[in-house]
Structures are given as structure tokens and as C-alpha cells.
C-alpha positions in Angstrom: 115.3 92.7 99.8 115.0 89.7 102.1 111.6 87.7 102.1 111.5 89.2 105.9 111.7 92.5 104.7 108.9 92.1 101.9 106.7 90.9 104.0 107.4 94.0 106.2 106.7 96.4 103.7 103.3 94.8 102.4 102.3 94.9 105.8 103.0 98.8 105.5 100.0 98.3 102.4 97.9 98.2 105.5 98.3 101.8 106.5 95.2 104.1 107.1 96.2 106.6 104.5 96.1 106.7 101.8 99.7 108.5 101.3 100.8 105.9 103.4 99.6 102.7 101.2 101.4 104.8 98.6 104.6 105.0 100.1 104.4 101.6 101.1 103.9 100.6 97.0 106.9 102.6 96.3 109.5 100.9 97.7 107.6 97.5 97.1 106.9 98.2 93.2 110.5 97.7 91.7 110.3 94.0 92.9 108.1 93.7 89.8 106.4 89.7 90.0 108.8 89.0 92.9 105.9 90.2 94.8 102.9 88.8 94.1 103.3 85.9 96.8 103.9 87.9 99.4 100.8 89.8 98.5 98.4 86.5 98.3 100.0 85.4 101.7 99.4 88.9 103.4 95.8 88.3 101.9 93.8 86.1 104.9 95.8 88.2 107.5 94.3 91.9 106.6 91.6 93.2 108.4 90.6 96.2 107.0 88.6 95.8 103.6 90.9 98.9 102.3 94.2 97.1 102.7 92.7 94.2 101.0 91.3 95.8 97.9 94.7 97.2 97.8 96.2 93.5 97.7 94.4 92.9 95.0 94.8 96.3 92.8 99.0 95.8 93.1 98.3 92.2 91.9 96.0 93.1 88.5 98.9 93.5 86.2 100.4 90.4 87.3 97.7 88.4 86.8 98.5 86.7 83.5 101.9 85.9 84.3 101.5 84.9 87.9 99.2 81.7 89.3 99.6 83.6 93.1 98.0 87.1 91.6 95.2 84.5 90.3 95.1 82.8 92.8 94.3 86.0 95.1 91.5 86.9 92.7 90.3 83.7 93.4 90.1 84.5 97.2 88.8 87.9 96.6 85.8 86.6 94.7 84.5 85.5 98.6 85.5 88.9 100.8 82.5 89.9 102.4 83.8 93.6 100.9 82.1 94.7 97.4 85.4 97.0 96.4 87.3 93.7 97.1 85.2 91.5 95.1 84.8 94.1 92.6 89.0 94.4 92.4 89.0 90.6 92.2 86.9 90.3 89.2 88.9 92.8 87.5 92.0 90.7 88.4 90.2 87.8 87.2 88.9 89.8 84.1 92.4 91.1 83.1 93.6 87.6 83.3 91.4 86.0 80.5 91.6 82.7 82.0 89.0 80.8 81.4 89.2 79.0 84.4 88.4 81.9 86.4 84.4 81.6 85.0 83.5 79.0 88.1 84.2 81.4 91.2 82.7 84.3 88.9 79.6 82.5 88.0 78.9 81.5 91.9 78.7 85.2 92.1 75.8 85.7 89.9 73.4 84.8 92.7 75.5 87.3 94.9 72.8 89.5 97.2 74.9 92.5 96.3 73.5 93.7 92.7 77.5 95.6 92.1 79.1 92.2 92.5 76.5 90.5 90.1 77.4 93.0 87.2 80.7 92.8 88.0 81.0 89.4 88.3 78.7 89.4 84.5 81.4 91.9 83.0 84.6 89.2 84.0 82.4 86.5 82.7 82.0 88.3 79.5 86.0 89.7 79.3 86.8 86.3 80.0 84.6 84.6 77.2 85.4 86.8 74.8 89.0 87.2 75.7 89.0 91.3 75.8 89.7 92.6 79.6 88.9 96.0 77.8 85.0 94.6 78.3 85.5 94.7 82.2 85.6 98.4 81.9 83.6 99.1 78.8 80.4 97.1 79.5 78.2 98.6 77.1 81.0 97.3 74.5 80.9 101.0 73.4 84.9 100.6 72.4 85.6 104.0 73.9 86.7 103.1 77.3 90.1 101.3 77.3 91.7 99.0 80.5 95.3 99.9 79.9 97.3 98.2 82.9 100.5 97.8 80.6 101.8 98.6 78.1 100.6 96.5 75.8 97.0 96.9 76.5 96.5 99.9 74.4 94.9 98.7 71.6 91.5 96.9 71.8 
């Protein structure tokens, strides 16, 4: 595909269905990392809080290999959406980078208590370098984050 015709298709991420996001990921998903920058450029140009959030859900299992899918995470941390901020702490949580705990700190004053907790679960994945923890907050060990294949084992 030609950069024109990636950013074409995450443009189609934008759809109002659900079915149609989907579609949209299909033909986008075999371009594996390739694109992840196309995604964080898309990222200030989305309106709708739905299209964002789904930005930043395609970019999660990139996030350790890619500085653009972190970066994104970054940006999410500030969208005036809680699903968005909530998907960028995971991003940020599933990364285990360490510099990540700024932006998620700033968000423990957050007026929206779900972005607090969230933001304390990415703190705590990050620190003790387990994304599992993002998921399983009660650090139960029976919820798993499996976004690879490697991720199966806690």
C-alpha cells in the first residue's frame, strides 16, 4: 500500500459502526508496525471520541516496539474522553516504560475518579514491570492481559 492509501483506510477507522471500524482494521491489520505512524498522525484529526479510542486500541500491541504507538499514548493521556484515556493508559501500561509514569502521574489529580484508577493501575504495571496488573488490579493473578503471544504467562 502507498502512504496515500494508508492514510485512507485509517481514515475509514472513523466509521460510525462498529462493523465498519472493523472492516476498516481488516485490510489495515497485515501492515503489522508499518502502521502505527499513520495511526499517531490520524490522532489530533479525529473527532469523534470512538474513532480515537480506536487509534489507540490498534496501537496497544505495538507499543513496546514502536516510539509512535507510545508516543500516541502519550497524547491520549490528555483526550477530554475517559475510554480514550483509559485505552491510553493501557497502551502506556503494556509498554512498561518507565518513562511513561510522568503523563500518568499528572493524571492522579484527574476530576474523573475512572481515569485516576486507571492511571494508578499503569503506574503500578509500569513500576513493577507486569502489564498483567493493568487488568488484574487486585493482583489476584487470575486475570491475564494477553495482547500477543507471548503474554501468556504472568
Amino acid at each position: 500500500m502507498t502512504p496515500a492509501q494508508i492514510r485512507e483506510g485509517v481514515d475509514k477507522l472513523q466509521a460510525k459502526t462498529v462493523n465498519g471500524e472493523e472492516e476498516a482494521w481488516a485490510v489495515l491489520k497485515p501492515l503489522g508496525i508499518e502502521v502505527v505512524p499513520y495511526l499517531l498522525e490520524a490522532f489530533p484529526r479525529f473527532r469523534r471520541w470512538q474513532a480515537r479510542t480506536s487509534l489507540m486500541y490498534h496501537a496497544i500491541r505495538y507499543a513496546r516496539r514502536s516510539n509512535e504507538a507510545f508516543q500516541l499514548g502519550l497524547l491520549g493521556t490528555k483526550d477530554k474522553s475517559t475510554l480514550v484515556r483509559y485505552r491510553a493508559c493501557g497502551l502506556l501500561a503494556y509498554s512498561l516504560r518507565k518513562d511513561a509514569l510522568t503523563s500518568l502521574q499528572q493524571l492522579l489529580t484527574h476530576s474523573d475518579q475512572r481515569t485516576v484508577q486507571d492511571a494508578v493501575a499503569a503506574i503500578d504495571a509500569i513500576e513493577r514491570q507486569n502489564h498483567h496488573l493493568f487488568i488484574d488490579r487486585n493482583h489476584s493473578g487470575q486475570s491475564l492481559w494477553v495482547v500477543s503471544d507471548e503474554d501468556g504467562d504472568a
